[in-house]
Each structure stands twice: as structure tokens, then as C-alpha cells.
FITORLUM-146026 format. One record per residue (C-alpha): x, z, y; residue in three letters. Coordinates in steps of 0.02 Angstrom, whole numbers, padded with zeros to 5 digits, always signed. Example, Ala and Ser with C-alpha at 12.3 -4.5 7.8 and 13.67 -1.06 7.14 Angstrom:
FITORLUM-146026
+00615+00390-00225ala +00684+00357-00053ser 
This chain:
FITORLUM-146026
+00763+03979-00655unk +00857+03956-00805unk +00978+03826-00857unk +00955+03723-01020unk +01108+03733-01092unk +01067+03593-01217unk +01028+03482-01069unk +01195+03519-00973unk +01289+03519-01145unk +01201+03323-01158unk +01259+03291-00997unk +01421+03354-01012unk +01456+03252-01185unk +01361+03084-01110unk +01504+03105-00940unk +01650+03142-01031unk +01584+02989-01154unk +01576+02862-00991unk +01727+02932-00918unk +01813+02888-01070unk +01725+02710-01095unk +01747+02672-00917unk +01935+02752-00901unk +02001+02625-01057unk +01914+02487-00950unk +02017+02519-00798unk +02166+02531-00936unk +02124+02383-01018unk +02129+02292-00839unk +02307+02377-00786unk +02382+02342-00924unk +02307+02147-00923unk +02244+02151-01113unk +02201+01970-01151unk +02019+02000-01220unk +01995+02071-01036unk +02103+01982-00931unk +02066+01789-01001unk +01866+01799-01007unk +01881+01860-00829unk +02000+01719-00782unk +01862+01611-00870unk +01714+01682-00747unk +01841+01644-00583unk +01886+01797-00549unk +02044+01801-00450unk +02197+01861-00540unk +02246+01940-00393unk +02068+02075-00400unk +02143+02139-00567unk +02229+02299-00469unk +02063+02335-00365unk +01951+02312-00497unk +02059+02425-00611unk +02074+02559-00468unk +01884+02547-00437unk +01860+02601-00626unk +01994+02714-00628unk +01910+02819-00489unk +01759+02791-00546unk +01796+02852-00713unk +01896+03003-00639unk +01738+03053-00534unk +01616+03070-00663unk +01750+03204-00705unk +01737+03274-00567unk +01580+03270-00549unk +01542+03382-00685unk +01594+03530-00547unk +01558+03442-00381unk +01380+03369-00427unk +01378+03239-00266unk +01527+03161-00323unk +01489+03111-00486unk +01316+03061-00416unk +01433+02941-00305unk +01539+02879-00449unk +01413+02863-00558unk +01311+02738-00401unk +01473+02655-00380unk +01505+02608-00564unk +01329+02549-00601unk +01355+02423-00422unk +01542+02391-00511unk +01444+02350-00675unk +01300+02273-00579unk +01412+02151-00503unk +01494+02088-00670unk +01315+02040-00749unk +01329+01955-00584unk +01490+01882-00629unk +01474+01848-00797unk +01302+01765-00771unk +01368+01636-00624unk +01496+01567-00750unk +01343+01542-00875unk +01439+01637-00995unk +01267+01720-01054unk +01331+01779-01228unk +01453+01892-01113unk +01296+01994-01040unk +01306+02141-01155unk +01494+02181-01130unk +01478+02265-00956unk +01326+02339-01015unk +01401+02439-01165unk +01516+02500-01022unk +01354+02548-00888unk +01237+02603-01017unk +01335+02799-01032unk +01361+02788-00854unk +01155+02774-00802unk +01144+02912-00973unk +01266+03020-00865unk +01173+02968-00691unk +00979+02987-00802unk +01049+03179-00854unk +01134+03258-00732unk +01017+03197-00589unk 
């Protein structure tokens, strides 16, 4: 069997891509950025989820990384950030904020291109 290296070269790029996207999220949450921090204040999110929800995208982001030489683990981080992402449609949706859709979705969208690739 041989291995396509413009495949794994795609899925490499598309990884490092969502790490990156999904790494300044967990950023942008730690270091409370109004454009993130108010909107999610504005869909009742507890203040006090800001840490967890910032750690849950920092490992997330980290094992896509990872991932990239332990295969199951950036399958699990790449499950686990598409449920994060899942769940702030969810979010963002309840609060009939409906303009807000695409914004967690420009953050998913590399992770399923990652999860689509590699797997």
C-alpha cells in the first residue's frame, strides 16, 4: 500500500489550520476578549464556564496536534470539538441570536476538514 503524500500533506495543513483556529478560540476565551466574552454573556452562558470552555478548546486544539502522530487521539479531539462546536449552534440558537450561527461554524468547519481527511 502506498501513502498519498498529497492527501497526508492536505491533512496535515487542514490540522495544523484547526489547531490554530481553534487554539486562538481558547485564547480569545482566557484572555476574556470582549467580541467573545459579551455575545456569550448575551446567550446566558455563565461567566463562571469561561475557564472550562477555554480548557476544552485548548485541549482540543492541542490534540489535533497530537493527533497528527497518535491517530486515535486526534480522532478524539477532533469528536470532542465538533460536540464543543455542536453545542454552541445549540447555544447560540436558544438565545435566538440566529445571525450568530456561522461564527462557531467558521471555527468547526477545519475541524470536520481535519476529521473528513485523516479518517
Amino acid at each position: 500500500m502506498s501513502v498519498d503524500f498529497t492527501a497526508s500533506t492536505a491533512t496535515t495543513v487542514v490540522t495544523v489550520v484547526a489547531a490554530l483556529m481553534v487554539g486562538f478560540s481558547a485564547f480569545s476565551v482566557f484572555t476574556k476578549a470582549e467580541w467573545v466574552v459579551q455575545p456569550m454573556a448575551d446567550y446566558g452562558i455563565p461567566m463562571s464556564w469561561l475557564p472550562w470552555l477555554g480548557a476544552a478548546k485548548a485541549a482540543g486544539a492541542v490534540g489535533l496536534l497530537v493527533g497528527l502522530l497518535v491517530p486515535v487521539i486526534g480522532l478524539a479531539a477532533a469528536i470532542a470539538l465538533v460536540l464543543y462546536f455542536t453545542g454552541a449552534v445549540v447555544a447560540v440558537v436558544r438565545a435566538r441570536w440566529y445571525s450568530h450561527v456561522p461564527f462557531p461554524l467558521v471555527y468547526v468547519a477545519p475541524v470536520v476538514g481535519a476529521l473528513v481527511l485523516a479518517y
